[in-house]
PyMOL CGO cylinders between C-alpha atoms (Angstrom):
from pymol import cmd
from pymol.cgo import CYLINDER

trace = [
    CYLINDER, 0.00, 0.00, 0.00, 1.41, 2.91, -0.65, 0.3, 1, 1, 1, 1, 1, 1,
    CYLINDER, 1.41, 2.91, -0.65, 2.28, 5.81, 2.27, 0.3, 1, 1, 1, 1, 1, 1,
    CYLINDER, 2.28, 5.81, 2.27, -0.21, 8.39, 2.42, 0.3, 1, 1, 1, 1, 1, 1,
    CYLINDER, -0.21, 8.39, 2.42, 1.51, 12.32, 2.32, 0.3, 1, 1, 1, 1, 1, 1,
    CYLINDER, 1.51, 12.32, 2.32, 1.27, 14.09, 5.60, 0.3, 1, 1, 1, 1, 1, 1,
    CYLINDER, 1.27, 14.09, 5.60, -1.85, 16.12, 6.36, 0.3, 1, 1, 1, 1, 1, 1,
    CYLINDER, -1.85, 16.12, 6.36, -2.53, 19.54, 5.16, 0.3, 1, 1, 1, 1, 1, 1,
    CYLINDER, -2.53, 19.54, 5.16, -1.67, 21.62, 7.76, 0.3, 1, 1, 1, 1, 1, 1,
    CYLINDER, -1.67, 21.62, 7.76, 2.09, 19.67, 8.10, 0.3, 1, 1, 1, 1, 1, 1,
    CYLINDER, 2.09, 19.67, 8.10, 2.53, 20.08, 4.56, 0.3, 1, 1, 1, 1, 1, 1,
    CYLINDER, 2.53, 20.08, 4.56, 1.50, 23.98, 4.73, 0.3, 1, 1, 1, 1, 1, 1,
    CYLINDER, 1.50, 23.98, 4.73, 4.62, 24.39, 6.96, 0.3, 1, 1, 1, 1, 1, 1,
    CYLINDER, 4.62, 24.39, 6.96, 6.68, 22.34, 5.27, 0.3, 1, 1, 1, 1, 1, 1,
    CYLINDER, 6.68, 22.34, 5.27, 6.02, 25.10, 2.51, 0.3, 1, 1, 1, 1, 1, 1,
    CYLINDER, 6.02, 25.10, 2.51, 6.19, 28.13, 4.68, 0.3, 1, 1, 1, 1, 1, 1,
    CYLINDER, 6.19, 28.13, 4.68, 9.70, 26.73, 6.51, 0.3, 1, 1, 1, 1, 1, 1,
    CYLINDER, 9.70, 26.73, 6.51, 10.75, 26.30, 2.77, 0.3, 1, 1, 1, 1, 1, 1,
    CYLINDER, 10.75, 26.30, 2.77, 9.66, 29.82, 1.43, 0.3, 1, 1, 1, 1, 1, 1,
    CYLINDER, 9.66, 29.82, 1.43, 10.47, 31.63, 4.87, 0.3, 1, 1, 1, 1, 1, 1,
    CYLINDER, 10.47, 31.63, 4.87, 14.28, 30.65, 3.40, 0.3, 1, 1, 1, 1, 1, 1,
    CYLINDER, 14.28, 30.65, 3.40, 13.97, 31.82, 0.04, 0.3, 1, 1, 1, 1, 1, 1,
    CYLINDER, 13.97, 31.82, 0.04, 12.78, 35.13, 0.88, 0.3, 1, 1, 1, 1, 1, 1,
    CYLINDER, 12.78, 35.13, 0.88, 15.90, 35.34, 3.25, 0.3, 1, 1, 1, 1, 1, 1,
    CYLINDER, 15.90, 35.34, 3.25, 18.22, 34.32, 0.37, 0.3, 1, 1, 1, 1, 1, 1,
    CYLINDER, 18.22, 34.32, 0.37, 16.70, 36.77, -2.39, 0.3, 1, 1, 1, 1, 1, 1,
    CYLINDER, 16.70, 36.77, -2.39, 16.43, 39.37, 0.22, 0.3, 1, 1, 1, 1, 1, 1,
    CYLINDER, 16.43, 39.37, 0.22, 20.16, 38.75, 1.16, 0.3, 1, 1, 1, 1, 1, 1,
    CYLINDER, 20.16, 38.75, 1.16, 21.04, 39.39, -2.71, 0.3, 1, 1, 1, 1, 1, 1,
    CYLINDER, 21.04, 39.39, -2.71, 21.66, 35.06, -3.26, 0.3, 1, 1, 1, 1, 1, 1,
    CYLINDER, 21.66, 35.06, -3.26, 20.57, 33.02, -5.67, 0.3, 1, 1, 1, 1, 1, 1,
    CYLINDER, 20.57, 33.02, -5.67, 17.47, 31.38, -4.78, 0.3, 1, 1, 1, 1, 1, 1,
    CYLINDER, 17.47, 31.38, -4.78, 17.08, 28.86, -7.91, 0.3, 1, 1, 1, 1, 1, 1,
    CYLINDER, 17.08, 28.86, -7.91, 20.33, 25.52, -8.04, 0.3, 1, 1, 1, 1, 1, 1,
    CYLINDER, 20.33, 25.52, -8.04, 22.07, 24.76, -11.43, 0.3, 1, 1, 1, 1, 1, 1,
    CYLINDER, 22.07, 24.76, -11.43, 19.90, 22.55, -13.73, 0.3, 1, 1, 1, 1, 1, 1,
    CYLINDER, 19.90, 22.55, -13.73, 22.48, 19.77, -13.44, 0.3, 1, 1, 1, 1, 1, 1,
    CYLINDER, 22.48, 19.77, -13.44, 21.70, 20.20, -9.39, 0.3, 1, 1, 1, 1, 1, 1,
    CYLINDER, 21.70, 20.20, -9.39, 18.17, 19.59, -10.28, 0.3, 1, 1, 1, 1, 1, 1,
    CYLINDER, 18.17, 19.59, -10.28, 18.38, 16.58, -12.01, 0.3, 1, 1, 1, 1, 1, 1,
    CYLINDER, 18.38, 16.58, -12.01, 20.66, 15.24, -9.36, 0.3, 1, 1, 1, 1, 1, 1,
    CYLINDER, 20.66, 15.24, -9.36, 17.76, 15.65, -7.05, 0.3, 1, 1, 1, 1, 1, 1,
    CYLINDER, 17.76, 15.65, -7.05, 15.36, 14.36, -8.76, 0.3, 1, 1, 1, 1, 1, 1,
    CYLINDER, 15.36, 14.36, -8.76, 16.97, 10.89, -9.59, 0.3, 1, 1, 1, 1, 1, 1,
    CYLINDER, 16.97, 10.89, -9.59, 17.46, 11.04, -5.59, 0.3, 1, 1, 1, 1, 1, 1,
    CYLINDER, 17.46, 11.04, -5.59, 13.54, 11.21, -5.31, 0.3, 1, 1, 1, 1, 1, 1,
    CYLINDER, 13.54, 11.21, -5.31, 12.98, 8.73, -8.23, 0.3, 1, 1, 1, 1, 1, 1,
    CYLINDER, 12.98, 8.73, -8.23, 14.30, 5.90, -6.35, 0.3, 1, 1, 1, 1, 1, 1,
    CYLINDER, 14.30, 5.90, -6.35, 12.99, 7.07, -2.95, 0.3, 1, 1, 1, 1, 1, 1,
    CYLINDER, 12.99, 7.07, -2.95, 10.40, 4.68, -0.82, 0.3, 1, 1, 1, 1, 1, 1,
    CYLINDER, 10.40, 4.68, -0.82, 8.54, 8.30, -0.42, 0.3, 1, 1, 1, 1, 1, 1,
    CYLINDER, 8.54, 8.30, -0.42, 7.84, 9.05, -3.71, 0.3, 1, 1, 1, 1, 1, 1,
    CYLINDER, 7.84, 9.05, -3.71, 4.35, 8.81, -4.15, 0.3, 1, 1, 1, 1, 1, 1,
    CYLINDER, 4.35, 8.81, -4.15, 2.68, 6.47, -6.96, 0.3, 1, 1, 1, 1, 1, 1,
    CYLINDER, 2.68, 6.47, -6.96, 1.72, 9.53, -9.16, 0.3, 1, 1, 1, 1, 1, 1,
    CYLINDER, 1.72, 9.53, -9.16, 5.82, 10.71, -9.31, 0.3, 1, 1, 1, 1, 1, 1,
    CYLINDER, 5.82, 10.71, -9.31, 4.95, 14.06, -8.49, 0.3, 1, 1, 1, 1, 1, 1,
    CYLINDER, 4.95, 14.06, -8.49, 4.97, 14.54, -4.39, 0.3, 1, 1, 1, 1, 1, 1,
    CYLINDER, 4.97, 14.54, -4.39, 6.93, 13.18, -1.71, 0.3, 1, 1, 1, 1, 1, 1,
    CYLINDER, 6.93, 13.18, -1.71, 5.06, 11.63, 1.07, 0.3, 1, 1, 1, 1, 1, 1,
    CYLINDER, 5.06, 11.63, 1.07, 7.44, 12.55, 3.80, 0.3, 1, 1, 1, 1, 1, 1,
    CYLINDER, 7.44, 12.55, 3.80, 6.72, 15.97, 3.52, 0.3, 1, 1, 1, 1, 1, 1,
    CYLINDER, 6.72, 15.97, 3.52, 4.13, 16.65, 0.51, 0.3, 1, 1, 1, 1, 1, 1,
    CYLINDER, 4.13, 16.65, 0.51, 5.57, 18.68, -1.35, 0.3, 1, 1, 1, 1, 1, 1,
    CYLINDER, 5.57, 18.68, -1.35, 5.22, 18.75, -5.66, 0.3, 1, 1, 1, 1, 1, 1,
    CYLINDER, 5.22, 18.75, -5.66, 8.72, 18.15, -6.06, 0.3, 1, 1, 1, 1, 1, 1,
    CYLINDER, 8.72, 18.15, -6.06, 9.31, 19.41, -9.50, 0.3, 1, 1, 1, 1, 1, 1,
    CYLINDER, 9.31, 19.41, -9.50, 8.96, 23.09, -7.74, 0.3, 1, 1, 1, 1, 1, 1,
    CYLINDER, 8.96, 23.09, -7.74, 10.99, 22.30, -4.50, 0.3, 1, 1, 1, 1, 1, 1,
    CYLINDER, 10.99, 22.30, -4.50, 13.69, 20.50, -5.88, 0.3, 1, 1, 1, 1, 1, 1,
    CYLINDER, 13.69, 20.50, -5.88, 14.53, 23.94, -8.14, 0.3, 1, 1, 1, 1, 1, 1,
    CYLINDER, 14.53, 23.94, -8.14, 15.23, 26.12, -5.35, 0.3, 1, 1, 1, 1, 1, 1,
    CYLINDER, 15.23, 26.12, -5.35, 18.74, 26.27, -3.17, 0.3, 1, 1, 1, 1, 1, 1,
    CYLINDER, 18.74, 26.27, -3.17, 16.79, 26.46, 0.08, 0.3, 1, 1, 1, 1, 1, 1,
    CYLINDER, 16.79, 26.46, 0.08, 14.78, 23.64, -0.09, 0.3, 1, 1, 1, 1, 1, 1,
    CYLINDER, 14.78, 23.64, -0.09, 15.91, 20.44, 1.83, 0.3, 1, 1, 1, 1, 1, 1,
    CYLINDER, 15.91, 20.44, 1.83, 15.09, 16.20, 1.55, 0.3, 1, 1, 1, 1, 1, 1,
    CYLINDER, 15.09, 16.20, 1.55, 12.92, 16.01, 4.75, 0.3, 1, 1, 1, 1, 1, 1,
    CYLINDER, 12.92, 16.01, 4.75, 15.08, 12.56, 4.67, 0.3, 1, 1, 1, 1, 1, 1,
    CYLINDER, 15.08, 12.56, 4.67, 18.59, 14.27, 3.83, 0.3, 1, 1, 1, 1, 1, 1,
    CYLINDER, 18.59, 14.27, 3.83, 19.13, 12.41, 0.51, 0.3, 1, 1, 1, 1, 1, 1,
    CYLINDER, 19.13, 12.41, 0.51, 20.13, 15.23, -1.53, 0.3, 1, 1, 1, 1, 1, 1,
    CYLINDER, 20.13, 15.23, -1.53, 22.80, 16.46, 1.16, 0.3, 1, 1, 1, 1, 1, 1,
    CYLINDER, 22.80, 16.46, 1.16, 24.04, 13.29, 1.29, 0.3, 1, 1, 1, 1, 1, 1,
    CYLINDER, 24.04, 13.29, 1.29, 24.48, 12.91, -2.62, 0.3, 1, 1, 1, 1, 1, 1,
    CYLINDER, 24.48, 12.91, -2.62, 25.82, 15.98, -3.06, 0.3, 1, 1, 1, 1, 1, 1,
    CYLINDER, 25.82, 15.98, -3.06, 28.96, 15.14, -0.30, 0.3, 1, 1, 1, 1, 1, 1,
    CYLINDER, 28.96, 15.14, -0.30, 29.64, 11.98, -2.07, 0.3, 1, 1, 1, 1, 1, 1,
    CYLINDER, 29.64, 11.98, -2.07, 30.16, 13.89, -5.15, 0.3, 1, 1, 1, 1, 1, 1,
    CYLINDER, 30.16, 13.89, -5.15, 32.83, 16.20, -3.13, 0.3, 1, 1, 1, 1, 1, 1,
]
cmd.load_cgo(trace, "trace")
């Protein structure tokens, strides 16, 4: 059976922890938005993820629709997967 996302209210502040650091990075003058090759990176993380959700397009963990949240530098794996590709890369 597959794992049911998180209710609405978690998944609201999911998105508000998520956009509370974007706004701090554009308003600091950074980047908010990774390279494209940083995107697909993360996405081949979530492809092979137990969390991915049958329809490919949210993660149960947190709920988010990750083709948006895995395009912007602030955004985190609520499981640490993309951290933890990116320092094997290093």
């Amino acid at each position: 059976m597959a794992e049911e996302p998180p209710p609405y209210t978690e998944r609201l502040k999911n998105l508000a922890e998520t956009c509370k650091e974007v706004f701090k990075q554009h308003r600091l003058g950074q980047g908010i938005l990774i390279p494209r090759e940083e995107v697909i990176q993360r996405l081949e993380c979530c492809d092979v993820c137990l969390h991915l959700m049958p329809n490919k397009k949210g993660c149960a963990k947190c709920g988010c629709l990750l083709s948006v949240k895995v395009r912007f530098k602030a955004a985190k794996c609520p499981i640490g997967e993309w951290k933890k590709k990116k320092e094997k890369q290093k």
